[in-house]
C-alpha positions as CSV (number, residue, x, y, z in Angstrom):
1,X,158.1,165.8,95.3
2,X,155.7,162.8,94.5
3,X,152.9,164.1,96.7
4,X,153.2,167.5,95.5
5,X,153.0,166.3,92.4
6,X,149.7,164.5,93.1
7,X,148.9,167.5,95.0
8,X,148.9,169.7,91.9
9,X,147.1,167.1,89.9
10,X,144.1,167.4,92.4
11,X,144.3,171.3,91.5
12,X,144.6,170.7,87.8
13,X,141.3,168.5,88.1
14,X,139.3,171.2,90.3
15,X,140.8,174.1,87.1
16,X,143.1,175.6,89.7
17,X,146.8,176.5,88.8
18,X,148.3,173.2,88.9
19,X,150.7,174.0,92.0
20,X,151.0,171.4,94.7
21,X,153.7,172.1,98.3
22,X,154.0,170.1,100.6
23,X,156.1,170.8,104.4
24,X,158.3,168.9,106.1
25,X,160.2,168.9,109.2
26,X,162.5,166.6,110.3
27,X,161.2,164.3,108.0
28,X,157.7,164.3,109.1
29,X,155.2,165.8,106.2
30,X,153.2,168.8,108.1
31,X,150.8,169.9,105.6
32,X,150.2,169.6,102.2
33,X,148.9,172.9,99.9
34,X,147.4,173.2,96.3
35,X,146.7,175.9,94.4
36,X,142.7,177.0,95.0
37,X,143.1,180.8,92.9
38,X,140.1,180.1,90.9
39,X,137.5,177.8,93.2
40,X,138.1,180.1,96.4
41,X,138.4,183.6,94.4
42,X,141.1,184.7,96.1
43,X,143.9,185.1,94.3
44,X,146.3,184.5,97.5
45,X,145.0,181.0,97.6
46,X,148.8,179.2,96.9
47,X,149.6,176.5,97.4
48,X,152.5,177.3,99.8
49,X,150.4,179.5,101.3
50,X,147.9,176.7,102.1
51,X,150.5,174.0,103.3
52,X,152.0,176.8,105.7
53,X,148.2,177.8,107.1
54,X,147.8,174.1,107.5
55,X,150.8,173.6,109.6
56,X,150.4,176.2,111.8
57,X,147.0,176.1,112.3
58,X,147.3,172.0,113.3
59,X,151.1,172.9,115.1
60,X,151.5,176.4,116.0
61,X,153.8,178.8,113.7
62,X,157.2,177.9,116.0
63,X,156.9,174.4,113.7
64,X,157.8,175.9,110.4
65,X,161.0,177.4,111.5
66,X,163.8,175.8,110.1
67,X,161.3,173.3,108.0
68,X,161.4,172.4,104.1
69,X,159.4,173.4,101.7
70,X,158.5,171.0,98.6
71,X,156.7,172.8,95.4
72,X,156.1,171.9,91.8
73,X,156.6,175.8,90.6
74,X,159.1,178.5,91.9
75,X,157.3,180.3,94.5
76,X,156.0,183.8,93.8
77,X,157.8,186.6,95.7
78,X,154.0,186.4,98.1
79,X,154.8,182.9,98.8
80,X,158.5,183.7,99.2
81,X,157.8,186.5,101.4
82,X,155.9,184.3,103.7
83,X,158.3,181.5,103.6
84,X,161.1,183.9,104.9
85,X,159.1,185.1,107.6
86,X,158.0,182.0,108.6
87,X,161.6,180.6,109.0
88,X,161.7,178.1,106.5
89,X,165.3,176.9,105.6
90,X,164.8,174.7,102.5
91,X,163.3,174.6,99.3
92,X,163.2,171.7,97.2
93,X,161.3,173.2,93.7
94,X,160.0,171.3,90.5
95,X,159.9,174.1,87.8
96,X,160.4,178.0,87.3
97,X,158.6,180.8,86.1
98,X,161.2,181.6,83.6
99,X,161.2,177.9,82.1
100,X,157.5,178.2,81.0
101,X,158.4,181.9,79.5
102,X,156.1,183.8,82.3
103,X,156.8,187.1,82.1
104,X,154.4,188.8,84.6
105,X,157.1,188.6,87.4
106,X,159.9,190.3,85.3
107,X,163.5,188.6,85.7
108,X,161.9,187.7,89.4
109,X,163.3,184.6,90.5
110,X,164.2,182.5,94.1
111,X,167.6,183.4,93.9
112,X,167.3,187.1,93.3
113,X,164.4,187.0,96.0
114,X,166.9,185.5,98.6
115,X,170.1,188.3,97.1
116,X,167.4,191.2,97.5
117,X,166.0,190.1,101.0
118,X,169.0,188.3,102.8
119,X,166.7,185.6,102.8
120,X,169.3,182.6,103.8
121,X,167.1,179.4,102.1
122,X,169.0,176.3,101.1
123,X,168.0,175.7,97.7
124,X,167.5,172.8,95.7
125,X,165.9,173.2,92.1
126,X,164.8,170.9,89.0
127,X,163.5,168.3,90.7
128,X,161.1,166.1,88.7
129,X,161.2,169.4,86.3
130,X,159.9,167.4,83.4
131,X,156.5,166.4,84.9
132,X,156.4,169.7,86.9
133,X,157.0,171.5,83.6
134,X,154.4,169.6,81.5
135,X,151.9,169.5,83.8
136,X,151.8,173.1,84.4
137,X,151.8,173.1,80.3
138,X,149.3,171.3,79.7
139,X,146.7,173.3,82.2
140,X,147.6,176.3,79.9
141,X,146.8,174.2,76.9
142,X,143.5,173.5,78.4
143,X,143.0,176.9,79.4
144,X,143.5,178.7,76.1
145,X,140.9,175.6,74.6
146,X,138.3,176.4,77.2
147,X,138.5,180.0,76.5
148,X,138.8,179.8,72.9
149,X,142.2,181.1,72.7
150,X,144.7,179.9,70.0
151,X,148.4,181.0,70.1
């Protein structure tokens, strides 16, 4: 979790969502991904997303089956989607969607994604929560200051 962690930081410093993933396998780190919504204008641009790209792309797609999956924020049902697909049996997670009250993805989380889907992912959540959880807090903070939003 400590390089996702940087990995987010690196997004937080460019003004992207400050979401860092890294994948492993067998204890090897494949890829790394950060957030890039906002610099590449694409709002697919996860960081999941990009670890997974980045693995296949240096190791073929067969490598992410049965690999782990390290992220600062829950992933979204897009990034879950493509996790499941790709095979990925393990999710190690910093923060949720629910914890920083977003309410875009309704009462969406991994769990009900995996009850809906079948999807059988070993699970292990909270990890470094507290510096996942104020970092992605503090890039709202900024946000609503560089728009000139108050709450």
């Amino acid at each position: 979790m400590d390089q996702a962690l940087r990995e987010a930081e690196d997004a937080y410093a460019r003004g992207d969502w400050p979401v860092g993933s890294v994948l492993v396998r067998d204890g090897v780190v494949l890829a790394t991904g950060q957030n890039r919504q906002n610099t590449e204008r694409d709002v697919t641009w996860h960081a999941e997303f990009e670890a997974m790209r980045r693995a296949s792309r240096e190791h073929g797609a067969a490598i992410l089956t049965g690999a782990t999956v390290y992220s600062t924020m829950e992933p979204c049902p897009m990034c879950a989607g493509a996790m499941k697909l790709a095979g990925i049996a393990r999710l190690v997670l910093g923060t949720r969607h629910a914890t920083l009250g977003r309410v875009d993805l309704g009462t969406y989380s991994i769990e009900t994604f995996c009850q809906m889907t079948g999807y059988d992912l070993a699970l292990t959540t909270g990890v470094r929560e507290r510096e996942c959880t104020a970092l992605r807090r503090r890039w709202g903070k900024d946000l609503d200051w560089r728009a000139g939003v108050t709450r």
